[in-house]
TIDREN-732710 format. One record per residue: residue number from 1; residue in three letters; x, y negated, z negated of N, C-alpha, C in turn. Coordinates in steps of 0.001 Angstrom, whole numbers, plus 500000, padded with zeros to 6 digits. Layout:
N
(node NUM, "ALA", (X, Y, Z), (X, Y, Z), (X, Y, Z))
...
This chain:
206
(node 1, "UNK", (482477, 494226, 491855), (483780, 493839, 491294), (483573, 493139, 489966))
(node 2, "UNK", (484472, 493330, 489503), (484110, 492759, 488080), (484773, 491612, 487310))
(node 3, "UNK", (485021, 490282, 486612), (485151, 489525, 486798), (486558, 489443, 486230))
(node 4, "UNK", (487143, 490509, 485976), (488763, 490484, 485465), (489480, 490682, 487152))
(node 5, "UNK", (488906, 491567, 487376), (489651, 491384, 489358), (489290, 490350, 489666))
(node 6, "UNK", (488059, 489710, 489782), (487671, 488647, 490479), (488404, 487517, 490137))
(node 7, "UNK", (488599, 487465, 488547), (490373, 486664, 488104), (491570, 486526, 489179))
(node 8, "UNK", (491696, 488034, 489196), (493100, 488306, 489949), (492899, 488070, 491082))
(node 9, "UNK", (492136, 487897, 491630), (492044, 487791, 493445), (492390, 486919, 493657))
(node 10, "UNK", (491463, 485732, 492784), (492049, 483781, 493241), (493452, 483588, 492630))
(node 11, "UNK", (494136, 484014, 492027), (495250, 483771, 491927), (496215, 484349, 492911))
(node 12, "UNK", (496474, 485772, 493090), (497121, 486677, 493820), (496753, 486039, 495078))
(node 13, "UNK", (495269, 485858, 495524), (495208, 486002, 497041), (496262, 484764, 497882))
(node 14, "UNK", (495455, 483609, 497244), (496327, 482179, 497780), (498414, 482691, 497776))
(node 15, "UNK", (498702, 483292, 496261), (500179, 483328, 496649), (500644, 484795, 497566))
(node 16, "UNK", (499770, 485697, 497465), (500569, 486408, 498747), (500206, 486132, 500016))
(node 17, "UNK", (499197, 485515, 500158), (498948, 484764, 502064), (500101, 483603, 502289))
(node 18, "UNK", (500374, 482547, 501167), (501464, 482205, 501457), (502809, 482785, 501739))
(node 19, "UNK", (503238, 483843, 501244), (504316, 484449, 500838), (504913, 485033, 502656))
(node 20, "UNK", (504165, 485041, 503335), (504587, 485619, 504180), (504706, 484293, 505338))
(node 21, "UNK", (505898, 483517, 505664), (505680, 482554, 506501), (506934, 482208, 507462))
(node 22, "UNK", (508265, 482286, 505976), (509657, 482323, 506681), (510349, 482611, 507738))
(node 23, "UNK", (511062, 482949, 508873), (511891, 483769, 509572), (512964, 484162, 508688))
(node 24, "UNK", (512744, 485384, 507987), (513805, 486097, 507680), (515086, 486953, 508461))
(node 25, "UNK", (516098, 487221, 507480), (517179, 487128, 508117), (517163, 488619, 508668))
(node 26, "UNK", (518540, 489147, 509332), (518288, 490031, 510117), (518024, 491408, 508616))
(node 27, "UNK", (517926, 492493, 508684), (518350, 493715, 507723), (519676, 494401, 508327))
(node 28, "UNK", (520305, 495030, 507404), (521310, 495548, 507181), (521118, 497170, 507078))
(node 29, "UNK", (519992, 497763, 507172), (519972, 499006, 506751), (520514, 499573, 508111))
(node 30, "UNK", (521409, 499979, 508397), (522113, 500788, 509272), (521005, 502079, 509702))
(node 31, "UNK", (520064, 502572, 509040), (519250, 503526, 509800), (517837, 503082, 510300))
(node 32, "UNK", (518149, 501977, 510458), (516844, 501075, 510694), (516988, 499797, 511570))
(node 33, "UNK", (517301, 500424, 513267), (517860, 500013, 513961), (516393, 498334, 514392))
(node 34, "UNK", (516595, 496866, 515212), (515963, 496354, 515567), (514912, 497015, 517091))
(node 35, "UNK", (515357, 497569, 517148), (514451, 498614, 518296), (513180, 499537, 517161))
(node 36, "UNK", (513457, 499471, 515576), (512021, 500270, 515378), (510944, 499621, 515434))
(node 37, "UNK", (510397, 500171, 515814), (508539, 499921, 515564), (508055, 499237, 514413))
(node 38, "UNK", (508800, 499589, 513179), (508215, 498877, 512462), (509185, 498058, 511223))
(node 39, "UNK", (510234, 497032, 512410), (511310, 496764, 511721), (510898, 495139, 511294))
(node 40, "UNK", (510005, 494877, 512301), (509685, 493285, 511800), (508597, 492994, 510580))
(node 41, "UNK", (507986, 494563, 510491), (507185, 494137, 509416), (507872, 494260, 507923))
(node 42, "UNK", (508615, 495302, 508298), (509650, 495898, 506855), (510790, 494753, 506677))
(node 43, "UNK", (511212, 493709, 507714), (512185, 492779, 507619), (511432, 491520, 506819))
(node 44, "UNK", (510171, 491560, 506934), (509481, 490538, 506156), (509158, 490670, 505216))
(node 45, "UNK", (508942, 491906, 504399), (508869, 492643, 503329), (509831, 492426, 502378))
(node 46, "UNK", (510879, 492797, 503092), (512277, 493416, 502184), (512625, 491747, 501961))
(node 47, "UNK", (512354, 490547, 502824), (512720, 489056, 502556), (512108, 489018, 501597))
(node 48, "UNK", (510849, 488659, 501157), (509668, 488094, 500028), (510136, 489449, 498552))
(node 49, "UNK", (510996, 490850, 498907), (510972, 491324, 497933), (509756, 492361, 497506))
(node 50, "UNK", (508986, 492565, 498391), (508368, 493188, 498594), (508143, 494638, 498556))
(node 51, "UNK", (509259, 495110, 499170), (510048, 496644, 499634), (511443, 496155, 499435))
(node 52, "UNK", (511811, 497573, 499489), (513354, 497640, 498905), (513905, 498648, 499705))
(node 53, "UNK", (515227, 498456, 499900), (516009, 499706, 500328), (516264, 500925, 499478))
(node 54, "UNK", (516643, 501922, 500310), (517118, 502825, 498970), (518191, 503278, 499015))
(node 55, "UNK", (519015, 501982, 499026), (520681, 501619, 499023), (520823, 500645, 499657))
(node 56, "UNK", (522542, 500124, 499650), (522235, 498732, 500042), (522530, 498609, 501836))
(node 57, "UNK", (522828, 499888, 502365), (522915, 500093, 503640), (521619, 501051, 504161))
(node 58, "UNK", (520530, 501715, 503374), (519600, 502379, 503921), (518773, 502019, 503119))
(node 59, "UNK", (517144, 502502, 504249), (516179, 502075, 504037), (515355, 503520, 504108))
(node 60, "UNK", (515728, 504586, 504724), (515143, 505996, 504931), (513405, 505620, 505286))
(node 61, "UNK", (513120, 504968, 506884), (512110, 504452, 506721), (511083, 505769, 507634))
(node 62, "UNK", (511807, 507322, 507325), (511077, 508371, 508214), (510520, 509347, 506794))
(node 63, "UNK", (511108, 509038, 505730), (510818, 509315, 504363), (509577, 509508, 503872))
(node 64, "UNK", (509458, 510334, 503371), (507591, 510600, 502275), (507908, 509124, 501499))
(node 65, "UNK", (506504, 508571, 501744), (506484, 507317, 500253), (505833, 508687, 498614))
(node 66, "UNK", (506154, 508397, 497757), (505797, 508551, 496589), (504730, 508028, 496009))
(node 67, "UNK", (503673, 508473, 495609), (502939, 507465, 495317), (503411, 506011, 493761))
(node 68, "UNK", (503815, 506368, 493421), (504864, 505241, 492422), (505360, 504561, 493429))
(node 69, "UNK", (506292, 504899, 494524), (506655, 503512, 495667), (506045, 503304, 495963))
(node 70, "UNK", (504410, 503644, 496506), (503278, 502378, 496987), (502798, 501930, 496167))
(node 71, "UNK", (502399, 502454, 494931), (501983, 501525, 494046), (503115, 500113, 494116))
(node 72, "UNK", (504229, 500462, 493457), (505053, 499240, 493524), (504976, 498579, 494512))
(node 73, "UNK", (504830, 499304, 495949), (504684, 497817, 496843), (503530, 497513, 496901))
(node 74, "UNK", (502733, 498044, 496625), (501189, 497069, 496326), (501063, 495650, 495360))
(node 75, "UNK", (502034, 496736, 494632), (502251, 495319, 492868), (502497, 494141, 493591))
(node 76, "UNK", (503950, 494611, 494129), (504704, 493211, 494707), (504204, 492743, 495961))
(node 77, "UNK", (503164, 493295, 496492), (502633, 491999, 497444), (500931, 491507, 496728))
(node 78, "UNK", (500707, 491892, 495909), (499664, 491131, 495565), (499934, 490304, 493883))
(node 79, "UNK", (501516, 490590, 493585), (502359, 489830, 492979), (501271, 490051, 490929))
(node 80, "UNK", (500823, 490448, 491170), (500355, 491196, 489592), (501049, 490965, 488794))
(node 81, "UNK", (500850, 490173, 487995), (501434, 490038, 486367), (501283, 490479, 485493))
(node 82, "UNK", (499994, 490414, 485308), (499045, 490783, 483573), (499817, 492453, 483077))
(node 83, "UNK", (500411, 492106, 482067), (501000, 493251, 481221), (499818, 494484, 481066))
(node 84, "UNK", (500020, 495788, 480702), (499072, 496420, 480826), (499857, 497918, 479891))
(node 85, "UNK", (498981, 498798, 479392), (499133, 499911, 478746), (499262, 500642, 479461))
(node 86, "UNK", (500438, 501972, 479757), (500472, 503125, 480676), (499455, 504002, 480129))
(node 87, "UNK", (498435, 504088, 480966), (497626, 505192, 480534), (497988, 506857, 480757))
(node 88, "UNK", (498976, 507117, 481290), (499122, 508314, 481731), (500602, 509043, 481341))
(node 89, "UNK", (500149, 510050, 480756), (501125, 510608, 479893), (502415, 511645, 480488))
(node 90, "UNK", (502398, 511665, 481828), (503366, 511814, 482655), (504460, 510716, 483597))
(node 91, "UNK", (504022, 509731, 482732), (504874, 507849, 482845), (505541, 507966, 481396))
(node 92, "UNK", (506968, 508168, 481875), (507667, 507368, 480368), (507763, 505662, 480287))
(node 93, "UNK", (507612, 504540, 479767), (507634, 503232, 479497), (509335, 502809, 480150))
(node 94, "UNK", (509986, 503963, 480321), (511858, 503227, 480692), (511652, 503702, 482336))
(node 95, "UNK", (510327, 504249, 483379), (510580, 504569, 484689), (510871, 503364, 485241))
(node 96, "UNK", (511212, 503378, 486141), (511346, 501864, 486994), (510358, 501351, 487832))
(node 97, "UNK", (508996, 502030, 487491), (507501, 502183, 487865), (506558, 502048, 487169))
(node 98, "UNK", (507175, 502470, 485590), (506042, 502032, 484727), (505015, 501260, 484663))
(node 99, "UNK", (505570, 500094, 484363), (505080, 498328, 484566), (504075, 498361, 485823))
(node 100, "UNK", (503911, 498941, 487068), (503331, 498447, 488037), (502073, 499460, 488194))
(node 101, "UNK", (502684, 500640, 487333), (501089, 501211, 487348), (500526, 501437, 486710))
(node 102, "UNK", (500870, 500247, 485632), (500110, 500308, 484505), (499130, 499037, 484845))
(node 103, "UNK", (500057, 497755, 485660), (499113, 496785, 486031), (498278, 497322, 487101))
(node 104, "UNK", (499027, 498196, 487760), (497834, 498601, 488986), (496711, 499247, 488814))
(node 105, "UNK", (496953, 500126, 487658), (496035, 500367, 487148), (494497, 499578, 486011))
(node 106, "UNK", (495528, 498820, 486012), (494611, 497876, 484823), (493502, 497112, 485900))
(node 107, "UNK", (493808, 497245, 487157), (492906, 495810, 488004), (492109, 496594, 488951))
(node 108, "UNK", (492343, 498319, 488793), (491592, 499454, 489704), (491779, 499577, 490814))
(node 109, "UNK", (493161, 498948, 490914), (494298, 499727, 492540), (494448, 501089, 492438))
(node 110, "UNK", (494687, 501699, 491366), (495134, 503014, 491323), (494665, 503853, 490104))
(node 111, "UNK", (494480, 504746, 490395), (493867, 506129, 489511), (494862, 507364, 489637))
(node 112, "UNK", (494670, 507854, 488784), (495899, 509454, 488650), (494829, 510245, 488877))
(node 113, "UNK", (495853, 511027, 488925), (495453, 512582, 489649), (494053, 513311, 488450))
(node 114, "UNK", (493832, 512779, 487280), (493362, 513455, 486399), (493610, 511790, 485221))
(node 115, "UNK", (492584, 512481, 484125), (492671, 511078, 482900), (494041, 510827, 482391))
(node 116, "UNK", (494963, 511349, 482512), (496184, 511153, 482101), (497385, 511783, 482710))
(node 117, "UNK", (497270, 512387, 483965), (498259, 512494, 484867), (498372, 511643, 486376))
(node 118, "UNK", (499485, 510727, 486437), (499243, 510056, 487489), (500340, 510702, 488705))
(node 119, "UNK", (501219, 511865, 488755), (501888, 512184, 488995), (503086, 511141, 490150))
(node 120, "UNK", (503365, 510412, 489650), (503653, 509636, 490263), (505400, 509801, 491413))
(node 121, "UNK", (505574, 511253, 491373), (506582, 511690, 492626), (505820, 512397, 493849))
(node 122, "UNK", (504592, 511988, 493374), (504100, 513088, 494775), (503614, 512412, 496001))
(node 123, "UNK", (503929, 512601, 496807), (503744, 512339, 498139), (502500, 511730, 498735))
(node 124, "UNK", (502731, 510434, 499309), (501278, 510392, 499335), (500553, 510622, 500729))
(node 125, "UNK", (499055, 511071, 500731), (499137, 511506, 501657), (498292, 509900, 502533))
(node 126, "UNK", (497964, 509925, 503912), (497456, 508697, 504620), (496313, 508550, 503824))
(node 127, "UNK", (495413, 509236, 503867), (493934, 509047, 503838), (494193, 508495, 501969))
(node 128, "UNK", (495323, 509015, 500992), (495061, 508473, 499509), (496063, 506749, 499717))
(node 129, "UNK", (497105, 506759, 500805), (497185, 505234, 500726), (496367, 504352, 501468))
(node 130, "UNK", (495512, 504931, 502914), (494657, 504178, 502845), (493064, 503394, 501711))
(node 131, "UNK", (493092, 504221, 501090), (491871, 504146, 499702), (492388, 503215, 498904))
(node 132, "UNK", (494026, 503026, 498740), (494584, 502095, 498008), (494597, 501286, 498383))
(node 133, "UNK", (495180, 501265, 499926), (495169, 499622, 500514), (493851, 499210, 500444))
(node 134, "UNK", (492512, 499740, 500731), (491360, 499092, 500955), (490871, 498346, 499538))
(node 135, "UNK", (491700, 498717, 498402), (491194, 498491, 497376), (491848, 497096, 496556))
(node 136, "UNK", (493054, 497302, 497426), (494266, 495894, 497459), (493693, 494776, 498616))
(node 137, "UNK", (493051, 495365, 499628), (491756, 494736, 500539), (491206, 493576, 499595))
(node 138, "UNK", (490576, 494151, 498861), (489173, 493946, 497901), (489826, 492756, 496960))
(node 139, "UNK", (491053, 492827, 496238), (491317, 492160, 495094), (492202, 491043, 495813))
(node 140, "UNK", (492551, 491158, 497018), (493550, 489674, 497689), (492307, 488756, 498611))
(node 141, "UNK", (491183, 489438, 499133), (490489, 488865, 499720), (488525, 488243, 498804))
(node 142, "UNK", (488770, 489006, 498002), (487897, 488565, 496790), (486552, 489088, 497593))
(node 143, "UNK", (486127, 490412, 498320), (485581, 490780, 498826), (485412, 492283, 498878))
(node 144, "UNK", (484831, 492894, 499411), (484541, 494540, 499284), (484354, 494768, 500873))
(node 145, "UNK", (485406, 495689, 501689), (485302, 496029, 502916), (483891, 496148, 503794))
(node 146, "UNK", (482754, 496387, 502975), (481686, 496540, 503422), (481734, 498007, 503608))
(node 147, "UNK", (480606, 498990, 504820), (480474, 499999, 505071), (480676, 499874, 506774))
(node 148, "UNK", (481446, 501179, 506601), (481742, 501344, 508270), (481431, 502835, 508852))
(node 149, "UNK", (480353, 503051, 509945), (480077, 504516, 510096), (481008, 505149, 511537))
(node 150, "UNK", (481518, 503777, 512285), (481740, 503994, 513300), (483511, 504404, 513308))
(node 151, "UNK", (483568, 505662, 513755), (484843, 506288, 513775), (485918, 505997, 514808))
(node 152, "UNK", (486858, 505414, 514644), (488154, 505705, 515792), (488459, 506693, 515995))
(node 153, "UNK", (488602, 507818, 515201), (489425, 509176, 515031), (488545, 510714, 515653))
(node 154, "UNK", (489137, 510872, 515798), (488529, 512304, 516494), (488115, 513483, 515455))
(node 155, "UNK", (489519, 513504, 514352), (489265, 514154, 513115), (489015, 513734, 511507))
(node 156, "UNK", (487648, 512919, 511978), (487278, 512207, 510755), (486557, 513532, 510053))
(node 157, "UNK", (486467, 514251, 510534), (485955, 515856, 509686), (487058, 516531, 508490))
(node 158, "UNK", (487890, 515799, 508612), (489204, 516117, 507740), (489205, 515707, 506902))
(node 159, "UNK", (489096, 513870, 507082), (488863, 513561, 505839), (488144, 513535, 504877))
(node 160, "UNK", (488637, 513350, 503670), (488152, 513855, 502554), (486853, 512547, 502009))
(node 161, "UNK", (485711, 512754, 501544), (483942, 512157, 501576), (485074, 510715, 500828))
(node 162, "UNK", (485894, 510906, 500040), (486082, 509777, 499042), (486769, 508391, 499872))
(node 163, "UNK", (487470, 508949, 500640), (488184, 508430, 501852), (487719, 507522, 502793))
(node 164, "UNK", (486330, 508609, 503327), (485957, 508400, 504754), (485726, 506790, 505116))
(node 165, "UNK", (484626, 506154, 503901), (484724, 504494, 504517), (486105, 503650, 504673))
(node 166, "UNK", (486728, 503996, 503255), (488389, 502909, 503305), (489080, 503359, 504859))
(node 167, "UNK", (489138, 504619, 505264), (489853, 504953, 506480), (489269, 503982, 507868))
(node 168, "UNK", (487839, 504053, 507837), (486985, 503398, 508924), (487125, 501877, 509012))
(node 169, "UNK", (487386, 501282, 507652), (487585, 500164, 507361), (488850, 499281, 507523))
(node 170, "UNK", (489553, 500058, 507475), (490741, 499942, 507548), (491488, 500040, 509135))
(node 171, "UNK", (490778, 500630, 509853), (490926, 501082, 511323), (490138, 499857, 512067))
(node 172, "UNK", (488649, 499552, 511545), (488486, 498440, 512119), (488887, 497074, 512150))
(node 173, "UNK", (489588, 497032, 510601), (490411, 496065, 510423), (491769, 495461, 510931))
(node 174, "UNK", (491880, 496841, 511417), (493404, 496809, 512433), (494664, 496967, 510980))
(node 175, "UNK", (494243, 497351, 509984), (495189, 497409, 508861), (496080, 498708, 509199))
(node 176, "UNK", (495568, 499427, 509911), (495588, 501126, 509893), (495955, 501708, 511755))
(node 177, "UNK", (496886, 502395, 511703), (496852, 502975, 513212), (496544, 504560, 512876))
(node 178, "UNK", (496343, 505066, 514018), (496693, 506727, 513892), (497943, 507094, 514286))
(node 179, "UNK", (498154, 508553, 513909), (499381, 509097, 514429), (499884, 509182, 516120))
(node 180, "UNK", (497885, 509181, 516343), (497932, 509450, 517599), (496647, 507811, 518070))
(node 181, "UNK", (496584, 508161, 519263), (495344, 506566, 519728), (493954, 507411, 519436))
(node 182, "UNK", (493967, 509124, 518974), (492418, 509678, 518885), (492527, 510180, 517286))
(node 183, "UNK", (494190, 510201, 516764), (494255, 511577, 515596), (494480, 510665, 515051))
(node 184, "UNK", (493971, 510571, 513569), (494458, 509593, 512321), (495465, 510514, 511147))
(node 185, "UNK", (495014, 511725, 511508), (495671, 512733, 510543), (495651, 512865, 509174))
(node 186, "UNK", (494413, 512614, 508250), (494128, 512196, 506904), (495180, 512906, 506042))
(node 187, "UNK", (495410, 513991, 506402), (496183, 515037, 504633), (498105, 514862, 505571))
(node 188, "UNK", (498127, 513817, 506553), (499612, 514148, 506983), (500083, 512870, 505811))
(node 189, "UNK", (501510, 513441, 505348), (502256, 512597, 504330), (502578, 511082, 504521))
(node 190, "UNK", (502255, 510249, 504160), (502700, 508712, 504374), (504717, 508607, 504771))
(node 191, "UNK", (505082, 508046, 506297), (506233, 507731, 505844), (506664, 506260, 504993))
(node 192, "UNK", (507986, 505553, 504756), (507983, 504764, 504071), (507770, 503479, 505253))
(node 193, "UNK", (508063, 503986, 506081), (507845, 502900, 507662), (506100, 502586, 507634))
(node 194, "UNK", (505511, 504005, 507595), (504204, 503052, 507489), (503731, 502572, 506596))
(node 195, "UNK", (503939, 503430, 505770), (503452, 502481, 503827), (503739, 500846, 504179))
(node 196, "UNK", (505201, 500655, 504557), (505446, 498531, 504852), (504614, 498211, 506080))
(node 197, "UNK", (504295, 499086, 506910), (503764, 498355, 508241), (501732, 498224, 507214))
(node 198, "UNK", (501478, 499332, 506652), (500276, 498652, 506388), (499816, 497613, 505215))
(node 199, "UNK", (500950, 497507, 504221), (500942, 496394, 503404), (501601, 495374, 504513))
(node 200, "UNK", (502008, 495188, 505342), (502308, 493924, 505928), (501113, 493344, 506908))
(node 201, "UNK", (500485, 494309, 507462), (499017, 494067, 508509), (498497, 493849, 507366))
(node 202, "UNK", (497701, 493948, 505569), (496975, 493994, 504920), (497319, 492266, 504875))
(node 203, "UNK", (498519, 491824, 504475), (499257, 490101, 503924), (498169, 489635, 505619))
(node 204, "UNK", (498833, 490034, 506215), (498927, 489035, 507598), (497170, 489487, 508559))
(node 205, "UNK", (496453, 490169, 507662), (495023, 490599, 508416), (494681, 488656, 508446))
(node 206, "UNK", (493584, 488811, 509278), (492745, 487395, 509210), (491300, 487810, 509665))
């Protein structure tokens, strides 16, 4: 790690471990009943500002995340400031994403698809937001996951070589579930329910 993250860690880490402490109030998203699975983590989220609805009565939490919406909720829970240059020439400066992946990029949360395409409507898949979270791991905990050989998943043959430790790491960390208690499902699409459930296990890991 290098000593501009290692900057950002002691600052970021202390205020997003605090950030999560309140009893927040109930949510309002009408399709996002208190019976979901993953309503207490997204209710703590959407308090601190974290995640957002996408309206002021829905939350569409069965939804593809984008990779531009995880970046942004990465931003906003490891609370990133430092201004930064869009490197990627498929970001106009007026998106409502710009700003966060340009810092996310600046601190080596996130990489595009290519040196100057970050395509930032495309879908992300588990195995590319787990690589992110492990890397948001790294810069809130001022540490590097280590190496992990030992598999939960049945179809760790799927995933892709770049993947394989952040996934293992992330599973032992308890940051990460599978689809299934044997299938992790690397290339299945992120919904927006789990994108908040694993930035909220990432705040609240110990």
């Amino acid at each position: 790690m290098d000593s501009r993250m290692a900057s950002t860690t002691q600052t970021v880490g202390l205020q997003a471990k605090v950030a999560i402490d309140d009893s927040p109030a109930p949510l309002k998203f009408t399709d996002l009943p208190q019976t979901h699975w993953a309503y207490a983590a997204i209710r703590e989220l959407v308090a601190k500002q974290i995640v957002s609805g996408t309206g002021a009565t829905t939350f569409e939490p069965t939804r593809a995340t984008t990779r531009a919406e995880f970046t942004m909720m990465l931003v906003n829970a490891l609370q990133l400031s430092d201004e930064a240059k869009i490197p990627f020439t498929d970001i106009k400066p007026s998106d409502w994403f710009a700003a966060a992946v340009a810092k996310a990029h600046k601190v080596g949360l996130v990489s595009g698809k290519s040196a100057t395409r970050f395509d930032p409507g495309g879908r992300i898949t588990r195995e590319e937001m787990v690589v992110m979270l492990m890397r948001a791991y790294a810069i809130l905990y001022g540490k590097e996951p280590g190496g992990y050989s030992i598999s939960r998943y049945s179809d760790m043959n799927e995933v892709s070589s770049w993947a394989s430790n952040p996934v293992n790491a992330a599973a032992e960390l308890r940051l990460i579930n599978g689809r299934t208690a044997a299938q992790f499902v690397p290339k299945g699409i992120s919904s927006r329910a789990e994108a908040a459930q694993a930035i909220y296990n990432l705040l609240t890991t110990k």
